[in-house]
N, C-alpha and C positions, 0 to 999 in steps of 0.2 A: 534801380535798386531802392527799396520803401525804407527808408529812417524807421531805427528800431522806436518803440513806443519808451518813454522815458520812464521810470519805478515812477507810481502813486502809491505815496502813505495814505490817503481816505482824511476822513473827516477827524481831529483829533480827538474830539469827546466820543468816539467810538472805539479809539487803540486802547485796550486795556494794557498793553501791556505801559502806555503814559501814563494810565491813569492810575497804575500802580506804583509809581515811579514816587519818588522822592519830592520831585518839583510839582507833581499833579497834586500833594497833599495838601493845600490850600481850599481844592476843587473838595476833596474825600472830606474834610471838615465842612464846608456849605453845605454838603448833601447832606450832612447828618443834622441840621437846620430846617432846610427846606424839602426833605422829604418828609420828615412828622409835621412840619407845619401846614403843608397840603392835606397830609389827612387828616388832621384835627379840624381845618374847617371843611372838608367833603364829612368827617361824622359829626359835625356841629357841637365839638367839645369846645366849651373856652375852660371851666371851672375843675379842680382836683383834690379831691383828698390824698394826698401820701400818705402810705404805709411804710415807715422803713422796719428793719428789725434784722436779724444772724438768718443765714440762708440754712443755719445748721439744728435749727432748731427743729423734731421732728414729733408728729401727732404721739406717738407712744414713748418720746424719751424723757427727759427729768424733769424738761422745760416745756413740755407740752402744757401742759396750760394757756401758753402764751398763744399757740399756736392756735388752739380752739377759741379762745378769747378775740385774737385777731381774724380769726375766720368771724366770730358773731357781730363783730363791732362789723367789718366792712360790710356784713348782711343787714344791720340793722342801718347803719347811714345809705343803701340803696336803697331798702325799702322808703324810710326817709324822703330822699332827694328825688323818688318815682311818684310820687304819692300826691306832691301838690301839681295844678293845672296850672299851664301859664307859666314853669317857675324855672329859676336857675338849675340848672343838673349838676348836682356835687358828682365827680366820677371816679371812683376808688381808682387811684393807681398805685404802681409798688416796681422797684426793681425786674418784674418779671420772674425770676429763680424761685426754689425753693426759699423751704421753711418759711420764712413769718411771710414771704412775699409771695407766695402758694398761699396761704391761708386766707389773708385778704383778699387777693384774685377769687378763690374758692367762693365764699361768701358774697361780693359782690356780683358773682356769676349765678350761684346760688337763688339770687335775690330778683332774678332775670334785668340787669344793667348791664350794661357795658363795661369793660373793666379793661383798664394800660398793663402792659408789660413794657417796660423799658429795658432790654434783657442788653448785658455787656459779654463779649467773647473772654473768657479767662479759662485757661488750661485746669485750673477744679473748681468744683461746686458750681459755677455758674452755666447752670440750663433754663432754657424757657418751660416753664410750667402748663399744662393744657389748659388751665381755667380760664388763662389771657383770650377777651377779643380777639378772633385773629386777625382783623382787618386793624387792631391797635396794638399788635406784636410788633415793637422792633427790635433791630441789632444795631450796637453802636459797637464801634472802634475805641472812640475819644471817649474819656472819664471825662472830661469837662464839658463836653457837647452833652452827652448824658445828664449831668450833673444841672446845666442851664433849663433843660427840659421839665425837671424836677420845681426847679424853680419859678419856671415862667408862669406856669397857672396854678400853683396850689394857692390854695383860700386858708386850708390846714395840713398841718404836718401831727402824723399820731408814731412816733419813735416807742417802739418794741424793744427790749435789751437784743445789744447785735454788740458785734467786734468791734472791729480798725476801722469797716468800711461805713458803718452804720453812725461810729464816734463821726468819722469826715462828712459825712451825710447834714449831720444836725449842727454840730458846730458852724457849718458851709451857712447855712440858715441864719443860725443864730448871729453868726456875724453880720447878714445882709441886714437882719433886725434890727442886731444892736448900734450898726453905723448909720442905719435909717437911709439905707441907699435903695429900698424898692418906695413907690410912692403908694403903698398900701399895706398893710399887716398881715402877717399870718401865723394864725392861731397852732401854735407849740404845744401837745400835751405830749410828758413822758408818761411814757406805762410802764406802772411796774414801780413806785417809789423806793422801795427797800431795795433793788436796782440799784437804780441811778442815782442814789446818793450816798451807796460803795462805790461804786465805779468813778465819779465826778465828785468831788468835795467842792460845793458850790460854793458856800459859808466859807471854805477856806482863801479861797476866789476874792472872796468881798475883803477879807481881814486882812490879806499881803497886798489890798487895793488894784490886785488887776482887775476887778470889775467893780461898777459901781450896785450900792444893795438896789438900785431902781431898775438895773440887769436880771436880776433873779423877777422884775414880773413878766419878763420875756414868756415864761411857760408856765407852766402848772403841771400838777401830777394828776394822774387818774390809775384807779385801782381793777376796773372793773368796765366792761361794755355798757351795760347802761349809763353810767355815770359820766362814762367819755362822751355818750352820743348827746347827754342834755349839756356837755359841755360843747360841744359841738355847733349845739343850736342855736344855743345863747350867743355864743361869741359870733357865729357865721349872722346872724339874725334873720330877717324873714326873705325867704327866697322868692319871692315877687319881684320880677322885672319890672325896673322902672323907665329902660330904656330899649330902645329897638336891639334885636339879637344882631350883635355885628356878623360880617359877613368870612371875619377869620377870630381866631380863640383871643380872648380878653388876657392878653399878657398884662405882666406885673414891668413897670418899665422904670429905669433904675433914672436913679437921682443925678443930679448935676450939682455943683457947689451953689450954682447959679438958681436952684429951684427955692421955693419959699420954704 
């Protein structure tokens, strides 16, 4: 009489239903890591402009301006970042979703680049927009896997007026600036002054001393797409490599107490 054959569970990185599990969540945050870091260097991204700005902002409503404005700026820094031979590749990226992060997308797509979507799963407003690279569409779970992504390679950050999610976006920034915890800089302009300085009372900031006035040169304002982009240029300075193209994306890698 043959001995019955004993249950085989399989190989565990293939049971979904572990790897849905509670205890798999560890694994589900690596992925959201090491799958855009694969494809950033199979597309030979290391360098990023962010776009943030309100997912709600639409080409024909109040706030449209901002929308057409952020669609021209991320057209005119492709053209830009396409233009020299040899040179660093600035690559428009943005939330993925609608409004300001459609418009960007738009533009940079426009401008024949490449263009990120970083799109997050939320029950409203957040859908991937078609102007995203699809081979640079992702989906994340975690807001802070997301959120690191954002931060790893941008050189500039150009903040649109947005909500709750776009305030946490740049302030996230501004902190990493103002502690001086990345070992390199990135260029902060809000758009939109008369904005951002209803919304945020910087000046008030400096005068109850939570921040110091040498905080406020963290960013600068810009009114207008041309203006943003020679702000852009200046600050980013000339994109001529001076070093061999690494073989995975040029992260921004954070400080130690221990560093100079």
């Amino acid at each position: 009489m043959s001995r019955a054959e004993p249950p085989h569970r399989g190989l565990a990185y293939k049971n979904d239903e572990f790897l849905d599990s509670d205890g798999a969540r560890p694994l589900r945050i690596l992925a959201e890591y090491l799958e855009p870091l694969r494809t950033f260097g199979l597309e030979h991204i290391e360098d990023t402009i962010v776009f943030f700005g309100s997912a709600r902002i639409a080409p024909d409503g109040p706030f449209g301006r901002y929308y057409a404005e952020a669609r021209e700026l991320a057209r005119l820094v492709t053209v830009w970042s396409n233009s020299a031979s040899s040179a660093r590749r600035y690559v428009v990226c943005t939330g993925g979703g609608g409004g300001i992060m459609e418009a960007a997308n738009r533009g940079a797509s426009e401008a024949g680049g490449k263009t990120i979507g970083l799109n997050i799963g939320l029950p409203h407003e957040q859908r991937p927009n078609p102007y995203v690279t699809p081979e640079l569409s992702f989906e994340f779970h975690y807001f802070f896997m997301r959120k690191l992504w954002f931060a790893h390679m941008a050189r500039a950050l150009v903040v649109f007026p947005g909500g709750f999610g776009t305030l946490d976006e740049l302030t996230e920034i501004l902190t990493l600036a103002q502690t001086g915890k990345l070992d390199r800089s990135i260029v902060i302009l809000l758009y939109g002054s008369s904005y951002w300085k209803e919304i945020l009372n910087f000046e008030a900031l400096v005068r109850h001393g939570m921040i110091s006035r040498e905080d406020l040169g963290l960013f600068q304002f810009a009114e207008d797409p041309q203006t943003a982009l020679r702000v852009l240029q200046t600050r980013l300075g000339p994109q001529e490599k001076a070093e061999p193209e690494p073989a995975a994306p040029s992260f921004a890698r954070s400080r130690t107490p221990e560093d100079p």
